[in-house]
Structure formats: structure tokens, C-alpha cells
N, C-alpha and C positions, 0 to 999 in steps of 0.2 A: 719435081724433086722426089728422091726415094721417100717412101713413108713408114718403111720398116727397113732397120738397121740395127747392127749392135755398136757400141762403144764396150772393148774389155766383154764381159759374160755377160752384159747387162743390155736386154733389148730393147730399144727404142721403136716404139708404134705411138699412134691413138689410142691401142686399146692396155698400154705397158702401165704398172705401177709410177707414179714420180720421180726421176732420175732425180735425184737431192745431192749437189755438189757443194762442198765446204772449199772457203777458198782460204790457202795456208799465208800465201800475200808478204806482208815483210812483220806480220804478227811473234815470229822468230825471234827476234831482237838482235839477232845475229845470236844467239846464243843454242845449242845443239841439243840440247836436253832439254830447252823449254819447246824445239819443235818435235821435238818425239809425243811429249807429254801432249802437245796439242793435236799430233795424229790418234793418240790415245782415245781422246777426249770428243775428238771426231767421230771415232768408231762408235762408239760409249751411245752418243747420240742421233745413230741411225744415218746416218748420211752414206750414199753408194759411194762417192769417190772425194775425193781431193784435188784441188786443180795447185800449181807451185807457178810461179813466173821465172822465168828464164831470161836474165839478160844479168850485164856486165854496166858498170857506169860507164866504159867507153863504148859499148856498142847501144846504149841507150840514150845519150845528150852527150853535150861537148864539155871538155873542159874549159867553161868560159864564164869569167864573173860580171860581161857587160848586164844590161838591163834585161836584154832578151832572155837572159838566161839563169834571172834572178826573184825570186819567190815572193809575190807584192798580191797577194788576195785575200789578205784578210784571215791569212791561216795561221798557226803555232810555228811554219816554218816560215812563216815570212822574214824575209834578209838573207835566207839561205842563198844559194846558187844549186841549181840542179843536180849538179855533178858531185857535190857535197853531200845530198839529201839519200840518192840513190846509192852511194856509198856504205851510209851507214844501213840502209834499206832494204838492198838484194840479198839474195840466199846464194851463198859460194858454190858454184859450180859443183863443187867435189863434193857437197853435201846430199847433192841432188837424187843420184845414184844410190846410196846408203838409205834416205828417206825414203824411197817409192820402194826399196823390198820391204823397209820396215813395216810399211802402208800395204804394201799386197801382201805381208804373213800375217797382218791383221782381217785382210778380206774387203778393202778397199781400191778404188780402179784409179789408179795415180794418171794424171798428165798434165797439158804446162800450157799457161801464154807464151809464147815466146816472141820477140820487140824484131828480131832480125833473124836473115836466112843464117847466120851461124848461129844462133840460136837452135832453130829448125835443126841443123844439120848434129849438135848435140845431142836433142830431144830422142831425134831416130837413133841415135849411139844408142839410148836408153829403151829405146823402143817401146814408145809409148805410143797408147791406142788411140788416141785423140788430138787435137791440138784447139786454141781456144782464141778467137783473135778480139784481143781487147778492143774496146767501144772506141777508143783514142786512134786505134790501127786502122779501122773499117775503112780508111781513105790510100791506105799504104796498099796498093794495089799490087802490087811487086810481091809484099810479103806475102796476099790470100794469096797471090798466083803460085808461087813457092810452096808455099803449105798445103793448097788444095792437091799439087801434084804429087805431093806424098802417097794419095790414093784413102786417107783416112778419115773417119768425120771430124767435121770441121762446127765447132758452137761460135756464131759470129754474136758479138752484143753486139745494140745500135744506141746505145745512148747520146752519141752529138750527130747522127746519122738524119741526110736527110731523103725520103724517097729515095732520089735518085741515086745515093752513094749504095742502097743497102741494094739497090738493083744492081748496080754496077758489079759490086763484092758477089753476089749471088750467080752473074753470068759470066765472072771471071772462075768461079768454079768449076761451072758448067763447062765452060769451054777445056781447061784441064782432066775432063769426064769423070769430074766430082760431084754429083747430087746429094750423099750424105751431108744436109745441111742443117743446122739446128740456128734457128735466129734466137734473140733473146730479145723481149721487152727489156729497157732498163734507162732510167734517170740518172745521169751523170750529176747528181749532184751529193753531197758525202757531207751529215747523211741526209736521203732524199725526202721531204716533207709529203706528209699523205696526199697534201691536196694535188699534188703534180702528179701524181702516180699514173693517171687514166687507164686502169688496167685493160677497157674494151679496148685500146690499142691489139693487145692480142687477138682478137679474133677479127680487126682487121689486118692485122700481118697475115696470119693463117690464111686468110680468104684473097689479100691482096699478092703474097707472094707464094702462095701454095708449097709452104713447108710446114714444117714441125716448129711449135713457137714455144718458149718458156719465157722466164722470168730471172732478171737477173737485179737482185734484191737491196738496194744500200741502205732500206730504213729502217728507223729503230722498234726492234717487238717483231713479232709474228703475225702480224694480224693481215699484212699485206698480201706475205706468201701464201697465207691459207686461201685469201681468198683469188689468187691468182692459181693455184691448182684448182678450182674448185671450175673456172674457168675452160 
């Protein structure tokens, strides 16, 4: 895998400052001016970029209120149905476009999870320098293959990931002659208790799958991240 790459201005090596991405997520409320104010507020606190998610409640789950498709974990949205949740959740398309110049005249390097290849095909409207495939995605082997064939770096999380899925995602890139690859340590769990954390996982991803590793963060405080940079 390359081990020097850019995302936007901002280079990615061994030897690079911390790439520090703020994720903008459904923090929004659907509301436009509190996601300005949180681009604001991003910059404010040093972070290189911004990641937005990119999907539609129909191109994300079905419109469907059986069980499958019904919110039972023990969370604040339990009873929902999916297609409800995500509803109120996504950031409007049309919004998307307007935020990332807002976000680049501030000096921030905007780009997106996106859940499907029309997603993708969006993103590139926007032409964005990255794309990010969520921890939940790493098995959607269709979308890495899609995204990788963009030609641009690709930050995969591994959170439900096991060995073999993050191999598979890693030589589905390769084979698209995408090696720009950044994996992410990260706990699927919101939010992730310290004791799980295992941060030496990173440096056996590094050594196990010879890329560029980070950290992709769900706990509460900073005391994680610090010490997974230091890593």
C-alpha cells in the first residue's frame, strides 16, 4: 500500500502531522444554521477536515415497520423503525454542496461516507477528495469496489470487521489499482468504554496489513485519542 499520499492539501505519511477529522454525522438536527455554526466551531478547534454522510432514507434501509426493521437495543430510539430514524437524521442533499464551500472558505478539507453507489456518484458532482467507508459498510463489497474505482483515498473503519472482511476490502481496492488506503482502529460501540479500546491493535493492523492506521474514536474525553496518536 502507498505510504505517502495526499487527501485535499493535506499529506498523509509516517512522518505527516495528525490528520484530525471532525465528523459533522446527523449532529445537524436538520437544522442549517446550527450546522454552520458547528463547521465554525470545528475550525475554531483545530481539526484538518470534516467528514458529512451521504445517503437518503431510501437508498439507506426500507420503508418497513416489521421486526427486522425495528429499533429493540436498548437505545432512546427503541420502537422506532429505521426508515423513521434516518428520516429525521440525514443531512439534505442540497445542503451538502453549500456546507463543504462553507467548510473550504473556512480551510477545512470537506468529504463524505456515502451508504451507496448513488451516493458515490453525488459526492463526485461535489468532487470531493476522499471518501470514508463506514465500519457497518466494510462487508458491502460492491460499494469499496465502486469507491475505490474513483481513483481517490479511501479511509476504511473496521469496527464489526473481522480479519478476513478487512483483507478482503483492502484487495478489493487493490484490484481497482487503489492502494491509497487509510484503515481505522475503531470500537463499534456508542459510546466505546476504555476497557475495550485495545489500542496495540494499531500497530498490529500497520504490521498485519502494511498500511497507514488511525483511530476512529467513539469515547467519551480525550484521553483515548491522545494516546492513540502518540502510537
Amino acid at each position: 500500500m502507498n505510504e505517502k499520499f495526499k487527501i485535499g492539501n493535506f499529506e498523509i505519511s509516517k512522518n505527516s502531522p495528525t490528520f484530525i477529522i471532525a465528523e459533522l454525522s446527523a449532529n445537524h438536527c436538520k437544522d442549517f444554521e446550527i450546522a454552520v455554526k458547528t463547521l465554525k466551531a470545528i475550525k475554531k478547534s483545530g481539526a484538518n477536515a470534516v467528514k458529512f454522510q451521504t445517503y437518503t432514507p431510501g437508498t439507506i434501509t426500507l420503508k418497513c415497520d416489521n421486526d427486522y426493521f425495528k429499533i429493540k437495543q436498548g437505545t432512546i430510539w427503541d420502537g422506532k423503525i429505521l426508515y423513521d430514524l434516518y428520516q429525521e437524521a440525514y443531512m439534505p442533499l442540497q445542503w451538502q454542496p453549500k456546507l463543504k464551500k462553507i467548510a473550504e472558505d473556512l480551510g477545512l478539507i470537506v468529504f463524505s461516507s456515502p451508504f451507496d453507489k448513488s451516493s458515490v456518484d453525488f459526492l463526485e458532482g461535489m468532487d470531493v477528495p476522499a471518501y470514508k467507508i463506514a465500519s457497518f459498510e466494510i462487508t458491502d463489497i460492491p460499494l469499496i469496489e465502486y469507491v475505490a474505482s474513483m481513483g481517490k483515498p479511501i479511509i476504511i473503519s473496521t469496527g464489526i470487521a473481522d480479519i478476513e472482511d478487512i483483507e478482503l476490502a483492502i484487495e478489493t481496492c487493490k484490484k481497482e489499482g487503489n492502494e491509497d488506503v487509510i484503515l481505522l482502529k475503531c470500537t463499534s460501540s456508542y459510546p466505546s468504554p476504555l476497557d475495550e479500546m485495545n489500542l496495540l491493535t494499531i500497530h498490529d493492523m500497520k504490521k498485519r496489513f502494511d498500511t497507514i492506521v488511525g483511530l476512529s474514536d467513539h469515547t467519551l474525553g480525550n484521553d483515548v485519542a491522545i494516546a492513540a496518536v502518540s502510537l
